[in-house]
C-alpha positions as a printed NumPy array, in Angstrom:
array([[-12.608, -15.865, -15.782],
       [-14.014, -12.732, -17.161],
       [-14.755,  -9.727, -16.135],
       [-17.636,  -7.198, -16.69 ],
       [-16.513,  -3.343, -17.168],
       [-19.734,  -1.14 , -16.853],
       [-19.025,   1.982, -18.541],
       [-21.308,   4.752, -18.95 ],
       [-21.452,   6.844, -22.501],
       [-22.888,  10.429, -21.297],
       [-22.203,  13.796, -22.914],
       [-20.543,  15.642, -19.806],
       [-20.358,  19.199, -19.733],
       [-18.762,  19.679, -16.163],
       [-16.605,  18.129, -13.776],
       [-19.623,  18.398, -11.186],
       [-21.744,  15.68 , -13.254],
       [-19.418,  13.105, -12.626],
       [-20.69 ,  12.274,  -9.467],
       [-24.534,  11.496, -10.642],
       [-23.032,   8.855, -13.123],
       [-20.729,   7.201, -10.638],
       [-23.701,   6.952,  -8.244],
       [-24.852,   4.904, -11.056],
       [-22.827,   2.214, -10.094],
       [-20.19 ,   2.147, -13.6  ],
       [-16.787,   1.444, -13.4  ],
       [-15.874,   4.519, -15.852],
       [-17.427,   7.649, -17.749],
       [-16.487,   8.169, -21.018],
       [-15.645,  12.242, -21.804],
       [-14.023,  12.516, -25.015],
       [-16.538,  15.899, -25.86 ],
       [-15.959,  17.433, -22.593],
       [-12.107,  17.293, -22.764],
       [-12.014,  17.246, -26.45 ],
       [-14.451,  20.711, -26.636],
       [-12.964,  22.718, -23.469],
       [-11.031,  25.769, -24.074],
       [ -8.337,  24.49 , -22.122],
       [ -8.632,  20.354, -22.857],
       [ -5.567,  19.258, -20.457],
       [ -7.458,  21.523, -17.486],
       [-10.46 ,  19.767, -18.269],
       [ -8.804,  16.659, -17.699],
       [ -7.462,  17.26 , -14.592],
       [-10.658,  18.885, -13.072],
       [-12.558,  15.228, -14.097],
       [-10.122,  13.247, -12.498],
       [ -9.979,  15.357,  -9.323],
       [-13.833,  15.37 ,  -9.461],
       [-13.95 ,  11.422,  -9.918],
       [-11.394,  11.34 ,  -6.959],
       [-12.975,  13.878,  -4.604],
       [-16.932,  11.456,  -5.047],
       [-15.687,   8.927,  -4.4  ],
       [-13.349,  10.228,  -0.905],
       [-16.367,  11.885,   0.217],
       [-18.719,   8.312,  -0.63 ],
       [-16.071,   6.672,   1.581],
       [-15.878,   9.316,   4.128],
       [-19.445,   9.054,   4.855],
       [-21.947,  10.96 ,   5.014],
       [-23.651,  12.637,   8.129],
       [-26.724,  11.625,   9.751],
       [-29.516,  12.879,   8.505],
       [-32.11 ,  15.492,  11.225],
       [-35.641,  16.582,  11.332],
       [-34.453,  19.986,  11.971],
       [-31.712,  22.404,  11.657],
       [-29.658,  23.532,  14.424],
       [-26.999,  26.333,  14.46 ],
       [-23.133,  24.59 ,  14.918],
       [-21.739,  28.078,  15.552],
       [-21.714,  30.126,  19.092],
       [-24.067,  33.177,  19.332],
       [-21.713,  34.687,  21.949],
       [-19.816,  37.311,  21.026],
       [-21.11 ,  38.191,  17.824],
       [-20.185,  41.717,  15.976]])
């Protein structure tokens, strides 16, 4: 049986595009030039993997539904 890896070869600046190419439906991202360029490489790391963990929490998590309108969550009693 084999197996098809989808992995997605991207030049990544930030931790915050990681997102938009797991929406994409790929199993990985490769980010050698974002980790390999950063000022501080192993920080870079770390702030991709968190990122990659925190989409896809929040994908599972669900997202809220979706209104025609705003409408204020906080109380406008007792404002300063």
């Amino acid at each position: 049986m084999y197996y098809i890896i989808d992995f997605l070869a991207v030049e990544l600046f930030n931790f915050g595009q990681n997102d938009k190419t797991m929406e994409l439906g790929c199993d990985g991202v490769l980010i050698n030039s974002a980790i390999a360029n950063a000022k501080n490489p192993v920080l870079m790391a770390s702030a991709m993997k968190h990122a990659v963990i925190a989409s896809r929490e929040s994908f599972l998590a669900g997202r809220m539904m979706k209104k025609a309108y705003a409408s204020a969550s906080s109380p406008m009693e007792n404002l300063i």
